[in-house]
N, C-alpha and C positions, 0 to 999 in steps of 0.2 A: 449539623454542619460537619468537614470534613476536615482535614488536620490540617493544624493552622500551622505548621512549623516544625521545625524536630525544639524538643526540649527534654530536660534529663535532672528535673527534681525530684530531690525521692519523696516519696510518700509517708507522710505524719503515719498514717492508718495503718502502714504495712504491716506484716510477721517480722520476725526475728530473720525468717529468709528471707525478707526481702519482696515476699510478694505480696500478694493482697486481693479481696476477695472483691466480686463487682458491685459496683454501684458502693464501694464503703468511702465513706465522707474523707475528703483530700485535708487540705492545711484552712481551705475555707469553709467545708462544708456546707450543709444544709442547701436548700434551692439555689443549684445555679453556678454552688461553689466547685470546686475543682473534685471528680471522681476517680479512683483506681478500679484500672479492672484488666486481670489478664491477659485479654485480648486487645486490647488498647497499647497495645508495642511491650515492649519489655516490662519484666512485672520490676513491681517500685516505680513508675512512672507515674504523671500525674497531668489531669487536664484542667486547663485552663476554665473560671469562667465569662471572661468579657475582655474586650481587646487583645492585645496581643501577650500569647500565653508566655510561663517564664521561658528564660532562654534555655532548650535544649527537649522540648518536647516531643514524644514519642508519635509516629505516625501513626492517625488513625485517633488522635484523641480531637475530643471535641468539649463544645462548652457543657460545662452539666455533668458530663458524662459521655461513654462510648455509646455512638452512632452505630445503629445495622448499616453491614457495609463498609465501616472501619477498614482500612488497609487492604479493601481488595482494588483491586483497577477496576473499572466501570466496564459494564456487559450491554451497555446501551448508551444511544445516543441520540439527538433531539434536530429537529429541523422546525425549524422557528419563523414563519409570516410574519412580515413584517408591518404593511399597513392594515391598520385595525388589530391588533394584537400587540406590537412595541411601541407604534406610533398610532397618532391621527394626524395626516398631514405632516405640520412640521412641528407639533406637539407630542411628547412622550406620553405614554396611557401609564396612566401612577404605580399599576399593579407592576411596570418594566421590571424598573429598577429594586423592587422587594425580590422580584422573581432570580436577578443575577447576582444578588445577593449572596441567595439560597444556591447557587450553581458557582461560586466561587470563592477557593479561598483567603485569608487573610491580605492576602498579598497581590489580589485580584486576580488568579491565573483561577482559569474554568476547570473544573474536579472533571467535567463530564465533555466527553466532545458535542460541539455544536456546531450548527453553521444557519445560516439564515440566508431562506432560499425566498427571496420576494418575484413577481410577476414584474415589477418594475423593470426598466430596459434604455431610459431617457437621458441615463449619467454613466461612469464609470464605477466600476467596483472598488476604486480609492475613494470616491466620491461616497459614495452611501455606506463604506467601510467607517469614515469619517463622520458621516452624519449618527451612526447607529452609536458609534465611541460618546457621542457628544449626549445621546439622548438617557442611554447606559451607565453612563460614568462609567466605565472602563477601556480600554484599549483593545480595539475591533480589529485584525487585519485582515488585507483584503483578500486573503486567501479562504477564509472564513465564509463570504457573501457570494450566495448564487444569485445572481441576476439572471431576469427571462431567455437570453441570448446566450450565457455562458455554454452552454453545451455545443453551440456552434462549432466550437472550436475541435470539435470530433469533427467535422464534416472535410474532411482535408479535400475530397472529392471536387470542391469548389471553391477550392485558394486559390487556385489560378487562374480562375476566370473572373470576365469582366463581370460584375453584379452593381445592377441598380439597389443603393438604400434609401429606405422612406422610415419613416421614423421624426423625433426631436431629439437636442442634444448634440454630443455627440458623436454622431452616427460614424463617420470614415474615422474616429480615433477608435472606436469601438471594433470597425471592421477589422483595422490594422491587426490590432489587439488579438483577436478572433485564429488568426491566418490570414483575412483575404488581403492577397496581393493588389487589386485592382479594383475600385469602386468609383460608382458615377453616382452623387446626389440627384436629389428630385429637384433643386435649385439648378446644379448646372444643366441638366435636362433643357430645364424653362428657360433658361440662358440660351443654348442652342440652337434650340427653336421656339422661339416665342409665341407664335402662332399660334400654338396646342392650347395655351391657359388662355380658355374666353371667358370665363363663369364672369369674374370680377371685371368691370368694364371699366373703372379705373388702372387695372394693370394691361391692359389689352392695347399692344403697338399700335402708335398713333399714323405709323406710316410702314410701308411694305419693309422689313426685317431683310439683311445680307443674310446668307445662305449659311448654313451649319459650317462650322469651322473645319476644314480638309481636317482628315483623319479622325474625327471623332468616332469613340468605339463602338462596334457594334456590341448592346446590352445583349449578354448570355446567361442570363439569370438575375432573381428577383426575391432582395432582403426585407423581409417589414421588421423593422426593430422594434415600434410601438407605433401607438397614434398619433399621427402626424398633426400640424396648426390647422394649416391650410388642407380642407382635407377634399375639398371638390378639386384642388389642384393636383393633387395625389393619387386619388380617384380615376382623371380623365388622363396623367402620363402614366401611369402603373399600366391601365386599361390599351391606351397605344402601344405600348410595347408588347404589352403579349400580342396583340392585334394584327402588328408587323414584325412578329418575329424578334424581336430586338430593333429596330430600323425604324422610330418611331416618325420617318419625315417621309418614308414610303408611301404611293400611294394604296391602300387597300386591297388586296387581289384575293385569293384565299386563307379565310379564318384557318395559321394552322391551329394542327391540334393531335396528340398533345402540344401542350404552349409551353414555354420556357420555363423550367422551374423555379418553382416559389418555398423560400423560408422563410416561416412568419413563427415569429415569437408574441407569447401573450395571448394567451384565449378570453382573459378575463371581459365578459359582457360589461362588466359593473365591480365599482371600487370603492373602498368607502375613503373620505376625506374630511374637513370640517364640517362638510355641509352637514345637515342633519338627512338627506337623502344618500342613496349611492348613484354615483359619478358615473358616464359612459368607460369604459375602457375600450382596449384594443380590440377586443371580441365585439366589440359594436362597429368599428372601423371593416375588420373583415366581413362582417354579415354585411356591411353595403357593396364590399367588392365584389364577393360571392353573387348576390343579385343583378348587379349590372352586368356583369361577365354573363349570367347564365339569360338577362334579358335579351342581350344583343346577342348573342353567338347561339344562345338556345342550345349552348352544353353546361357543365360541371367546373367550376374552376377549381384546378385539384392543387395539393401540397405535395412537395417532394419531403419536407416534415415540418409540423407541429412541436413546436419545441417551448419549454413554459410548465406550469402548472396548469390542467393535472396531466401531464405527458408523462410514460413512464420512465422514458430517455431522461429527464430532468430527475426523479426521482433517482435512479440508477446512480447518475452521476453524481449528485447530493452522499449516498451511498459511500460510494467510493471518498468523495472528501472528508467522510465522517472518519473514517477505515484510517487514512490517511493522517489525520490529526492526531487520534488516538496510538499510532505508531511510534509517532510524532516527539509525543507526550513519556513512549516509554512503557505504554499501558500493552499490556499483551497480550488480555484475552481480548477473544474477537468479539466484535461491538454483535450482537442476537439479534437485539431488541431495538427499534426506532422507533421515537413519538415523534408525531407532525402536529404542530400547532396553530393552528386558522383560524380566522375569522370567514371566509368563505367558502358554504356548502358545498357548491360545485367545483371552484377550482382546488380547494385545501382539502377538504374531505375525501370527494370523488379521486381526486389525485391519491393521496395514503391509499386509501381503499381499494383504488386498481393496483399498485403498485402493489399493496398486501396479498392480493389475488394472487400477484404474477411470481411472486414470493413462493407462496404454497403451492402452486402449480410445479415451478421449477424444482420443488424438494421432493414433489409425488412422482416429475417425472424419471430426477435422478434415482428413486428406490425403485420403481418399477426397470430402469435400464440396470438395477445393480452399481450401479456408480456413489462413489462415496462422497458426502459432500464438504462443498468447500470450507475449508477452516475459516473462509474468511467472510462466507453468508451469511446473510442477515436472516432472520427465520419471520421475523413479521416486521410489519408496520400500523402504529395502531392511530387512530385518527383524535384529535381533540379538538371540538370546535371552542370558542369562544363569544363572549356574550359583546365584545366590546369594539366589533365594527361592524359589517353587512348582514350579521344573522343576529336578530333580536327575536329572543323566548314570547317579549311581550306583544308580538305582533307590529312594533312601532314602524320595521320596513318591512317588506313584501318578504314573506321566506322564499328557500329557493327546495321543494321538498317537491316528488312526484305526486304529489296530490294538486300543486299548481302549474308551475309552465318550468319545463325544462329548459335551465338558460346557459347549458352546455352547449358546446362548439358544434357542427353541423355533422363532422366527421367520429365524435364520438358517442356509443351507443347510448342511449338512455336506460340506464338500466337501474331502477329506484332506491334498490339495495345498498348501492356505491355512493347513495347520496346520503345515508344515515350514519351519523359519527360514529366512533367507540365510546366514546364520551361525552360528555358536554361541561362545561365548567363557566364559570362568571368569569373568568378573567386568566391569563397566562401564569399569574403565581400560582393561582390554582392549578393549573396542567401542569406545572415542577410537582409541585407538592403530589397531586395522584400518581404520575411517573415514579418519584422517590418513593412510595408506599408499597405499587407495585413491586420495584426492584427491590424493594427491603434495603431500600437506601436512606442515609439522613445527611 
């Protein structure tokens, strides 16, 4: 562990100078008890071995003895899934809280930057700032939590337009939130014109509906935040609107095309939760829209972007909040090294993995142009799955490896490679633990 505090005991064991050699036994000695060493802050200093060390303790000392990694600032930093890895549901996975343990000090502030980028998209980022604080035992803020939509708020290009959101939760506090100036629910939609929603024949007007309210806007674009309740209602008004242009009480004339742009968050096909199975996600919602779109119109329903895991835009931006924090914190050298830790092959894996790609590409192409690189690039990102939501070793759920069925998004390439960890580990204290070994951290 990392330095619990400054403290300023001298050392039983020292020299006559004052200093003292490593590892020689402190005032308690033997396993565990307090170590001097050099490099553990000024010599005659002494570390602690359990609870909080005496008062005035040298940066960089730890329990036992000095830690690799003692008193440098951190050269890496961690991006952290959250269901199936910290949580199940709205249950903590036991390994959480050993794991943040190990990643903070005394006093609960994180040694290392982190942030925790979940597919989730249904709440705000106080919200599951709040829930991860509670799951954690420590205090999470929300600057901290990438939710599936966060990077929206790069898209300035359509704040100002009118956008339909579909999604649960919620959706227009989120938009707000985002930039967009102007949004239309998939409820007021159905309010409008009631007409449109036939599936359910208990909500289906019992008599002929007054006409759309003068002024209502024309939709100029199209949010899916996640997977909506009602999703045949979402389904059939998503579908009119691109159909009419935005103008979903028009009569039919020509299918345009391109259709109004669409940003969808969450590619995930499949999530894990209590059940003992994985859950549909939002990547199951857009494969039905994709279909219907391409049944009737017999083209392509395209994205203006993918935004989510494994996008490298979500990645990137995770990046920069890491970069960010680490600043933040004081810490000066620039963060290298990123671990990503998942439980799902294709979204948490395939995501690290492309982003690692695009990593090494961008440093090949800066040396080939002679450009120098940035102080503040990341040089890899390595992948860690996890044993303890959607991907089980023992076969108990379906894996998701190119030897079976590729259950990535329609628009990214299957390429097998990008589906195989760095690592694999039982559980997320273990992916701390291999990180810290790698980095000759403790």
């Amino acid at each position: 562990m990392g330095s619990r505090g400054p403290v300023a005991a001298a050392c039983p064991a020292a020299g006559a100078d004052g200093s003292c050699s490593p590892g020689a036994a402190g005032a308690r000695g033997g396993r565990g008890g307090w170590r001097c060493a050099a490099r553990c802050g000024p010599a005659g200093r002494c570390c602690a071995p359990r609870g909080r060390p005496p008062a005035g303790s040298a940066a960089g000392c730890v329990r036992g003895g000095c830690g690799a990694g003692a008193g440098r600032p951190p050269a890496f930093g961690f991006l952290f899934d959250v269901d199936g890895v910290l949580v199940r549901g709205s249950q903590p996975v036991p390994a959480a809280r050993r794991a943040f343990q190990r990643l903070t000090d005394g006093g609960g502030r994180l040694r290392v930057p982190v942030v925790f980028l979940t597919n989730a998209g249904n709440c705000m980022r106080s919200d599951k700032a709040r829930e991860l604080s509670r799951a954690l035992g420590l205090q999470v803020p929300p600057e901290q939590v990438i939710l599936s939509h966060s990077p929206l708020q790069l898209f300035s290009q359509f704040h100002q337009r009118c956008m339909l959101v579909a999604g649960q939760g919620p959706v227009v506090e989120n938009a707000h939130n985002l930039g967009f100036k102007h949004v239309v629910t998939i409820e007021a939609l159905r309010k409008a014109y009631p007409l449109l929603d036939m599936v359910d024949l208990s909500r289906r007007p019992k008599e002929l509906p007054p006409p759309p309210p003068a002024g209502f806007p024309t939709i100029e674009g199209v949010i899916l935040f996640g997977e909506p309740v009602r999703w045949e209602t979402s389904l059939q008004l998503i579908a009119d609107v691109l159909l009419s242009n935005g103008n979903p009480g028009a009569e039919l004339q020509d299918v345009p095309y391109p259709h109004l742009p669409i940003l969808a968050c969450n590619m995930d096909l499949l999530w894990m939760a209590e059940a003992k199975m994985p859950r549909f996600g939002h990547g199951t919602f857009l494969l039905c829209l994709e279909s219907i779109y391409k049944k009737v119109t017999g083209k392509e329903l395209r994205y203006e972007a993918l935004i989510g895991k494994p996008s490298p835009i979500t990645y990137r931006y995770a990046q920069h909040l890491i970069q960010q924090q680490a600043e933040k914190q004081g810490w000066k050298a620039p963060i290298r090294h990123l671990y990503a830790v998942g439980d799902n092959p294709m979204s948490d894996v395939y995501g690290a993995n492309l982003y690692n790609s695009y990593l090494k590409s961008a440093q090949q192409n800066q040396v080939q142009a002679g450009q120098k690189r940035s102080p503040q690039a990341a040089s890899s990102c390595e992948s860690i799955l996890v044993c303890t939501g959607v991907f089980r070793p023992d076969g108990a759920a379906p894996r998701e490896t190119g030897e079976t069925v590729f259950h990535g998004h329609r628009d990214f390439c299957f390429e097998p490679s990008l589906l195989q960890p760095s690592h694999i580990v039982q559980d997320v204290d273990e992916a701390v633990q291999l990180a810290f070994k790698k980095e000759n951290w403790s």
